[in-house]
Structure formats: C-alpha cells, structure tokens
N, C-alpha and C positions, 0 to 999 in steps of 0.2 A: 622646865620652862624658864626657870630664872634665870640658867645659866644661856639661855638664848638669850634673853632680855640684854642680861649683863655682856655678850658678846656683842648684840648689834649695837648698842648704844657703844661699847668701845670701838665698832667698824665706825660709828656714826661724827665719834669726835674726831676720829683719826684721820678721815675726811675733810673734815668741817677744818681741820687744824692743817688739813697739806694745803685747801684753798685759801684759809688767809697766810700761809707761809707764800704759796703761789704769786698772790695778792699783792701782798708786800713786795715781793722779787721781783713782778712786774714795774708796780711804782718806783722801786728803787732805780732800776734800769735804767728808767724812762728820765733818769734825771742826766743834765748835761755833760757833770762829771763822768758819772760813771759810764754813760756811753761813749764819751772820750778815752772813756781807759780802756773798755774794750776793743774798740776799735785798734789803738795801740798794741794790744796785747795780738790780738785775732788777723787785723785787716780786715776785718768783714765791715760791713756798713749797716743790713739788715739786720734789725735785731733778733729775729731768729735765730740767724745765722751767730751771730755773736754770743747767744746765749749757748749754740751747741759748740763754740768756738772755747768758750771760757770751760765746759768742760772737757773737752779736749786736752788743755793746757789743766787741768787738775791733773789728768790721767796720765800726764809727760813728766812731770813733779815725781809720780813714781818709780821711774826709770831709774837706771843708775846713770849718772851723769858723761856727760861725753867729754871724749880726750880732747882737747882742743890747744893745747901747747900755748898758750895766751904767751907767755913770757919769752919763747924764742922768737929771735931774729932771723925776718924773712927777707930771701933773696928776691931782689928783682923788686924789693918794693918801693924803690924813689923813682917811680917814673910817675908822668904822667898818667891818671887811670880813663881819659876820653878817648875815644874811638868810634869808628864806623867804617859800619860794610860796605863796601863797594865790588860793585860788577864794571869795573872799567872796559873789561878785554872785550865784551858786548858790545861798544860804542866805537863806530866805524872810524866817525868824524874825529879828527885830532882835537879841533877848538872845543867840541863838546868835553871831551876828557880832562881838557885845560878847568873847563870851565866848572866841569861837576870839583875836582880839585879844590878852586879855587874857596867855591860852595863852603866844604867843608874844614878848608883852613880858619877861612874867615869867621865861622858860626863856633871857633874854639878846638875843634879835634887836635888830635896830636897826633892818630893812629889811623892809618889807613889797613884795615882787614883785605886782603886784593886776593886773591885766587889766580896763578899761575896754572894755566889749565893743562895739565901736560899733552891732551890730544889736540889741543889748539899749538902746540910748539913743535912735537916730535910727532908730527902727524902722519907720514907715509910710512913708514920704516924708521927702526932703531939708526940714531945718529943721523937722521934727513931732519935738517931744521927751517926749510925751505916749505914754504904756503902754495899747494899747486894748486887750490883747491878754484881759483879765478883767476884769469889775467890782467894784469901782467903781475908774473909770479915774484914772488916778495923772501923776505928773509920772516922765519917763523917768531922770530924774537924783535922786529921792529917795533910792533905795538906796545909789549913790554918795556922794552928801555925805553919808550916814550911815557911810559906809565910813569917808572922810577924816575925820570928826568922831573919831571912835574912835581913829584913829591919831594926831592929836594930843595926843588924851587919856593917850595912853598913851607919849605921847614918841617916836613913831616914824616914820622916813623914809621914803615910798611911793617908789618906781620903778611908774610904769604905765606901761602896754603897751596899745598902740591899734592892734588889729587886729580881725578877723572881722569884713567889711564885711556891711552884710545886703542880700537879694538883690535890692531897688532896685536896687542900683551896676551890675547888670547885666544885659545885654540878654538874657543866657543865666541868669538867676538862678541858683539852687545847681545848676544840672545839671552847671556847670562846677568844683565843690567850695563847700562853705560858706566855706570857708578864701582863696578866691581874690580875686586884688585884683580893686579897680575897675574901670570898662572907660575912667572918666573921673577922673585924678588930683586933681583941683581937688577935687572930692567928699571926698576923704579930706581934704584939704589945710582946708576952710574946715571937716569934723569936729574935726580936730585944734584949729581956732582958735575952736573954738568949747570945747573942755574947757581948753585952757590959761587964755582968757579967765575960766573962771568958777573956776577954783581958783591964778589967779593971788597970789603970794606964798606960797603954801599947797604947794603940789605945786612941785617943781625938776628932779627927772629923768621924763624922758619917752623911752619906747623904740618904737620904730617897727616893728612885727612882729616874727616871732618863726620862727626856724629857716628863711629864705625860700630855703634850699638843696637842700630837701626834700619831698619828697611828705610829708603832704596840705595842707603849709602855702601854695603856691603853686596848688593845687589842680591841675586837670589839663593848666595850660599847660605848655608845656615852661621848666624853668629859664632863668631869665634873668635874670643880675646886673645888666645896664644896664638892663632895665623898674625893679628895686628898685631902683636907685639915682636912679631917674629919681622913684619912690613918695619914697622919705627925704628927698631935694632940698624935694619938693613940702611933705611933711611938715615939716621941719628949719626951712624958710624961716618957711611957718605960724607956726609952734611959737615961733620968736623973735621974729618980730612981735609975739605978743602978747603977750611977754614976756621980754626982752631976757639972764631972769638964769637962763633955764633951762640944763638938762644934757640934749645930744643923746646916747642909748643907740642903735647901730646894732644890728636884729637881729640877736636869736643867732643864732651860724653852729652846726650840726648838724656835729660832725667824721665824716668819710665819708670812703671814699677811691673812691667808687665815681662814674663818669664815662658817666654816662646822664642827659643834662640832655633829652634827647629825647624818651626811652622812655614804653611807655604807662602812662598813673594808675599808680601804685602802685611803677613802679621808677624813676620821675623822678628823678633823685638828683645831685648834682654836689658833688663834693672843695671842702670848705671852703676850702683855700687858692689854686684855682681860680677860685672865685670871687668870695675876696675882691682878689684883685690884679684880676680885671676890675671888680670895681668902681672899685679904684683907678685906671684906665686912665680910665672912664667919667666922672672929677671927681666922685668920691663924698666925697673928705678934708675938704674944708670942710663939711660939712655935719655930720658929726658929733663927738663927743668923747669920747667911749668903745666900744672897739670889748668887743662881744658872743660870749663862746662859753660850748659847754655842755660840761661839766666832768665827763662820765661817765666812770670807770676803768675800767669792763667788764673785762676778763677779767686784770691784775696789781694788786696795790695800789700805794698812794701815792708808793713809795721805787724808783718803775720810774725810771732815766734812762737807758735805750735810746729811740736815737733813728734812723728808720726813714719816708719821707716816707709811706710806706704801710704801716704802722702805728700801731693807732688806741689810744694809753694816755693816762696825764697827761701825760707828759713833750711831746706830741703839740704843747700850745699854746706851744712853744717857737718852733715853725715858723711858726707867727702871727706872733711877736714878732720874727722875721727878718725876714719879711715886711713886716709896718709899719716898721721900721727902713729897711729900702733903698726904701720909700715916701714918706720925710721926716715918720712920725708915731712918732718913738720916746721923744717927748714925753704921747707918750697912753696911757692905760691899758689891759689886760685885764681886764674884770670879766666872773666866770663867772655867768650869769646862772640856769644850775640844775648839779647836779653832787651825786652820790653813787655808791656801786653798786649792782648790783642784785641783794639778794636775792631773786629770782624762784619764782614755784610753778614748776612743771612740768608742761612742755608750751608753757610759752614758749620762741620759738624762738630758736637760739641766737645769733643776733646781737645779742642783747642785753645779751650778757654774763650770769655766772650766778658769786653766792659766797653763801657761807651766811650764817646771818646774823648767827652769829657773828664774822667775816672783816669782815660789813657793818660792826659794831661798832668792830671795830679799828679797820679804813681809815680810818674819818669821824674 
C-alpha cells in the first residue's frame, strides 16, 4: 500500500511539474522576442506550428553536418540573380510580345526564362522549319527571332529551354505524353544545333527540359535519370559544338520526396536528390554547368532552416548542394529556375501548398 501511495504521488508531481514546465513554455513563447525567433528559425507563423518547428530543428542538430563547400568559388555567380518566366511563343500579336517585354525590363528583370518549343519550330517533319499549320504559311522560327529581337532591345539575358518534342519524334506520337522525349536522341541533338546555330553570339544559356523527375514532363515512361542523362549528353555535346561559349542549364529538378519512378501516368514521381546522384553515377557532370531546381516554399516561408531529407521547404536545396559537393561540382552553381508561393483558389489540392496572398507578398 505504501509503495502505491509513494508511486501515485511521484505520477502526481511529475504531472503537476510537466504542466507548469508546459505553462511556463507556453508564456515564454507567447512573448515578442521569442516568437520572432521562431518564426526566423521555422517560417511558420502559427505557434503550433512553430512549437513543432523548433523541434524539428532540435532533431537536425543531430545529424551530422552537411558538405556545403562555403569557401569555394562559384561559377556563374556575378550575374544578375532577377528573372522571369515567360510564355511568349503563346502570344500571337507582335506588339503584345513587345509589350509583355517591355513589362518586365522595366519592373527590374534581367532574365527572360522563354521556352523554345521544339514542336512549334520543327513541326511537320525532321529539318521542315516552315508553319503549315494556317495560312499564309510562315517561317517556323519568325516568332522567335522576334522574341530574341525584343530582348535585346531591351537589354535582357534569355535562358531557353528546349523541350516538347513534337509527335514525329515518336513511334507512339502523343499517346505516350506530349511532354515525352524522343524515341531517337540524335533528333533532339541536331534540334538543338540547329537553334544554337542560328542565335549563335546572341543566346548563351541554354537549358535542356524541364522538371524530367516528374509526371507529365517525362510523359508516361517510367522515370529515368540515365535515359535524361543520356538526352542532356546528346544535347550538351550539340549545343557546344555549335558554339563553344555557351551555358549548359540541367533541367529543373521538381523537389518531391516521393519514390514512384514506376507508377502509372500521373503518380511517376521520383525524389529529386535520387535522381540527381543517379544522374551523377551515369557521367552526367561534364555535360552541364549549372545545376536546375525549383524553388517553391509551399507550406513555411523564406526564414524556414529546418532541415529534414523528407521535407519539402527552401531550406530543402541545401541537400542539393551536399550533394554536388561530395560529387566534385561544388564549383558549380544552384540556379532556381521558377520559385514563389502559392497563393492558390480553392479546391486546389493541397500538395501544392497554400498561403494568402498576403503571406505571398511578404515571402517574395
């Protein structure tokens, strides 16, 4: 009997003693500073959140630290870091093209992201650069040299992006994704040397697809880093050839932690740092000079440094930079090639992340 007595009264303090420890945790929180700092630390806003944030960031403290080469010098890093995406080739009207341009010289960019569409250039047949698609038929590349005209006009650096083969390239044409590579590499390979050739001194970065970690962008194959790496090779090589002073951009990687490179259309999916190390396995490094990722916060903002290998925030491209580091590229850059939050309507579903937009405001 006593030794129940003497046990519940120790259950009873050890209670009594987690709620004013609780108590106290609570009040402390709640004060200015300290929510300032978590916030800092976390990016959460809710103090919930913040409270499970801060132990998160206990449990990262454990780790062993990551390679991150703080002291080497990076290529490519005295440009300008402002940019924006643009869907020019969309826009039928000349003066609107002129105009969205103009838009975004004026508002600061420096980078226009443009997507050179290869089935809007090489559209009937291999080497037909001709637009039959309305009358009166046109040259397939007029919209584009109007494009690049513009951007020098207005003082600004293109990065294009060379993908969406069109459905020539394949023996299954789009039934296998409009998005899907070739069935024959050379095809891309002598596209590509055919846009670098004709905007030679003119264009310097050139990126080679876009998110190829991801459904719908590999279309309904199943992921596979060594087919892409085998495409950028093909690409890369092109691409210097016909122009010795260009900048290889490897596609953006999609940050994902999900591990279905198999799965059918729509949940093909495979963990960006998966498969950028198998690309690096595959002799992907020489071929490019800037490695690609996208730059979405989804659900903390900017001042998140919780660090979690399946957890997907900013702090996330850290683990990139490990990565290339214990690969022998910690000489080469991170460029995010899109990146904001999203304030979303509703009924978008929630892996997309969702903050107001007011929040959107802040963050950017």
């Amino acid at each position: 009997m006593n030794r129940f007595i003497i046990a519940l009264r120790q259950l009873v303090i050890l209670w009594v003693s987690l709620l004013l420890l609780g108590g106290l945790t609570f009040l402390l929180v709640r004060q200015p500073l300290v929510r300032t700092w978590l916030w800092n630390q976390t990016g959460e806003e809710a103090l919930a959140a913040q409270l499970k944030g801060a132990t998160d960031l206990a449990a990262a403290w454990l780790r062993p630290p990551l390679a991150l080469a703080a002291d080497v010098e990076i290529a490519h890093a005295d440009v300008n870091p402002f940019g924006i995406n643009v869907f020019l080739e969309q826009e039928a009207e000349p003066a609107k093209r002129e105009l969205a341009i103009e838009f975004a010289a004026d508002a600061g960019f420096h980078w226009l992201r443009q997507e050179f569409t290869w089935e809007d250039i090489e559209i009937h047949g291999k080497g037909d650069f001709e637009d039959r698609r309305h009358e009166p038929y046109r040259s397939a590349w007029a919209k584009y040299d109007h494009i690049v005209e513009q951007a020098e006009a207005h003082d600004m650096e293109m990065i294009v992006r060379i993908s969406n083969p069109p459905s020539w390239t394949r023996a299954l044409t789009d039934t296998v994704g409009t998005y899907a590579p070739p069935d024959d590499f050379q095809d891309f390979a002598d596209f590509v040397t055919a846009v670098v050739t004709r905007y030679r001194g003119r264009i310097h970065y050139y990126q080679f697809w876009n998110e190829p970690n991801i459904y719908p962008e590999w279309g309904v194959y199943p992921i596979n880093p060594e087919r892409y790496t085998e495409l950028l090779k093909a690409g890369a090589t092109a691409a210097r050839a016909a122009d010795p002073e260009v900048v290889v951009i490897a596609g953006a990687l999609a940050a994902t932690i999900e591990l279905s490179p198999n799965a059918p259309a729509g949940a093909n999916n495979l963990n960006d740092l998966i498969f950028l190390q198998r690309m690096y396995d595959a002799g992907a490094a020489p071929y490019f000079d800037v490695v690609a990722l996208q730059g979405y916060g989804l659900w903390s903002g900017p001042t998140d440094h919780r660090m979690h290998p399946r957890v997907l925030n900013i702090a996330h491209h850290l683990f990139v930079r490990d990565l290339m580091v214990k690969n022998g590229d910690a000489h080469k850059p991170i460029w995010l090639a899109e990146m904001n939050w999203n304030a979303a309507p509703d009924g978008v579903p929630p892996n997309y992340g969702k903050v107001t937009l007011e929040q959107q405001a802040r963050y950017l």
